[in-house]
GUDRENTOR-262946 format. One record per residue: residue number from 1; residue in one letter; chain; x, y, z of N, C-alpha, C, CB in turn. Coordinates in pm, whole numbers, plus 50000, padded with zeros to 5 digits. Glycine has a CB too. Layout:
REM residues N
SITE / k / r / c / neast / nnorth / nup / caeast / canorth / caup / ceast / cnorth / cup / cbeast / cbnorth / cbup
SITE / NUM / A / A / X / Y / Z / X / Y / Z / X / Y / Z / X / Y / Z
...
This chain:
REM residues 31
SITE / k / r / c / neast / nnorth / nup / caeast / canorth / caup / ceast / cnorth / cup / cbeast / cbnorth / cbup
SITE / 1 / X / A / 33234 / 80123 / 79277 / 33357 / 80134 / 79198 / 33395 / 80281 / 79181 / 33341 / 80066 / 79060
SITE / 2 / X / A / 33309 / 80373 / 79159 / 33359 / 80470 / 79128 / 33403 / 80544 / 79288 / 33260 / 80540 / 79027
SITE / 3 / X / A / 33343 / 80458 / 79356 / 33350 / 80567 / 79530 / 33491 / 80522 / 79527 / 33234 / 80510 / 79720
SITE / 4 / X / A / 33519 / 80427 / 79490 / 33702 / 80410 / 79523 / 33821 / 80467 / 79390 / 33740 / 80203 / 79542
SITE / 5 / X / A / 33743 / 80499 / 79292 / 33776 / 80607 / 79225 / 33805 / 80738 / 79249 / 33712 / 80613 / 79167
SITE / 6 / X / A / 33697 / 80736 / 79299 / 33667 / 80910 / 79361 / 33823 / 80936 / 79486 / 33448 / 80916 / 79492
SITE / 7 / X / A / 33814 / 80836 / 79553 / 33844 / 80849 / 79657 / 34034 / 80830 / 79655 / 33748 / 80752 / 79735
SITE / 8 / X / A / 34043 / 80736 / 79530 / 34200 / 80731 / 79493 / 34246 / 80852 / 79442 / 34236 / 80626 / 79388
SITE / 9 / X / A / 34141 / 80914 / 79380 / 34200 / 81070 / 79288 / 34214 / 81150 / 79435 / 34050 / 81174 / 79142
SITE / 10 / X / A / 34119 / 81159 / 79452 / 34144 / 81255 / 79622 / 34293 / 81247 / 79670 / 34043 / 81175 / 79777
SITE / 11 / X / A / 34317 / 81132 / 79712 / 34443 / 81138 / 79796 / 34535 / 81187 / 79705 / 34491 / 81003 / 79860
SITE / 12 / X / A / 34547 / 81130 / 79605 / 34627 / 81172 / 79488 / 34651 / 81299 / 79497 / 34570 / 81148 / 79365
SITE / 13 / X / A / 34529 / 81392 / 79522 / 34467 / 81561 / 79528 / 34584 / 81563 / 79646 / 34253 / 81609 / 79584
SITE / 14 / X / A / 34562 / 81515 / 79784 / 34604 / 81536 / 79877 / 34737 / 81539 / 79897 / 34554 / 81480 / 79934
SITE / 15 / X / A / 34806 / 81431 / 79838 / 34964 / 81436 / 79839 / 35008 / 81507 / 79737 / 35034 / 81307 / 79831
SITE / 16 / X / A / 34913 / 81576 / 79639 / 35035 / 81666 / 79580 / 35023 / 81774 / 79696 / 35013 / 81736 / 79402
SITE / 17 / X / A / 34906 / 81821 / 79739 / 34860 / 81940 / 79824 / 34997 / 81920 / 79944 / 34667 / 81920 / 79896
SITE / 18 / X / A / 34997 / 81823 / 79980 / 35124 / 81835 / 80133 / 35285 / 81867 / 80000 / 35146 / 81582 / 80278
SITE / 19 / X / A / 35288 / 81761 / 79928 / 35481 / 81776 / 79865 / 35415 / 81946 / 79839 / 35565 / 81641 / 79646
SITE / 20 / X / A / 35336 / 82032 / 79762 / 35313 / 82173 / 79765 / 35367 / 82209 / 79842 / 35207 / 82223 / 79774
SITE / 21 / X / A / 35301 / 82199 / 79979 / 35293 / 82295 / 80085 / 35432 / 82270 / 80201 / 35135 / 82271 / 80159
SITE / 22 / X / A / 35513 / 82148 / 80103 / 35622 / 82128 / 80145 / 35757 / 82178 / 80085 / 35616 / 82017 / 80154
SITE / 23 / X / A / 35724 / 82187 / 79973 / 35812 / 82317 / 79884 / 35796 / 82437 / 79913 / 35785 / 82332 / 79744
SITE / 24 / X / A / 35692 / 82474 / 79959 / 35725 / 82644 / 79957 / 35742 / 82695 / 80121 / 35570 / 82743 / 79875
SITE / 25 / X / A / 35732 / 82548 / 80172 / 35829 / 82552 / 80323 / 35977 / 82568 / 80287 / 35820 / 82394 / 80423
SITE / 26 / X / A / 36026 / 82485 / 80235 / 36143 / 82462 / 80197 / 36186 / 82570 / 80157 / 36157 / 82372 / 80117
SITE / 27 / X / A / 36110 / 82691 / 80049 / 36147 / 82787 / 79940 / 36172 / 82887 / 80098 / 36001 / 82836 / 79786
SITE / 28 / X / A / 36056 / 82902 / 80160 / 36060 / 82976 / 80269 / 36191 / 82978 / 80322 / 35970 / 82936 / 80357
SITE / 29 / X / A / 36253 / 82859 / 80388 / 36342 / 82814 / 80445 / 36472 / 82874 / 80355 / 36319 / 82666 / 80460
SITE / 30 / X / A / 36506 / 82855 / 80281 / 36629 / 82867 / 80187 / 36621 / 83038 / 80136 / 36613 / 82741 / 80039
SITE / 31 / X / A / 36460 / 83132 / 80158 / 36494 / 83271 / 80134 / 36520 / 83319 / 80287 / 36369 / 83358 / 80050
């Protein structure tokens, strides 16, 4: 139970990490 705990927070981790690294593409883009 908790390994699929662990493992739901992760991705969670992970998709903020890409929309991140997709904003400051974007920020890039627009300076």
């Amino acid at each position: 139970m908790s390994y699929t705990l662990n493992h739901a927070s992760s991705r969670q981790i992970v998709r903020d990490y890409t929309q991140l690294c997709f904003g400051i593409k974007r920020l890039m883009h627009d300076l």
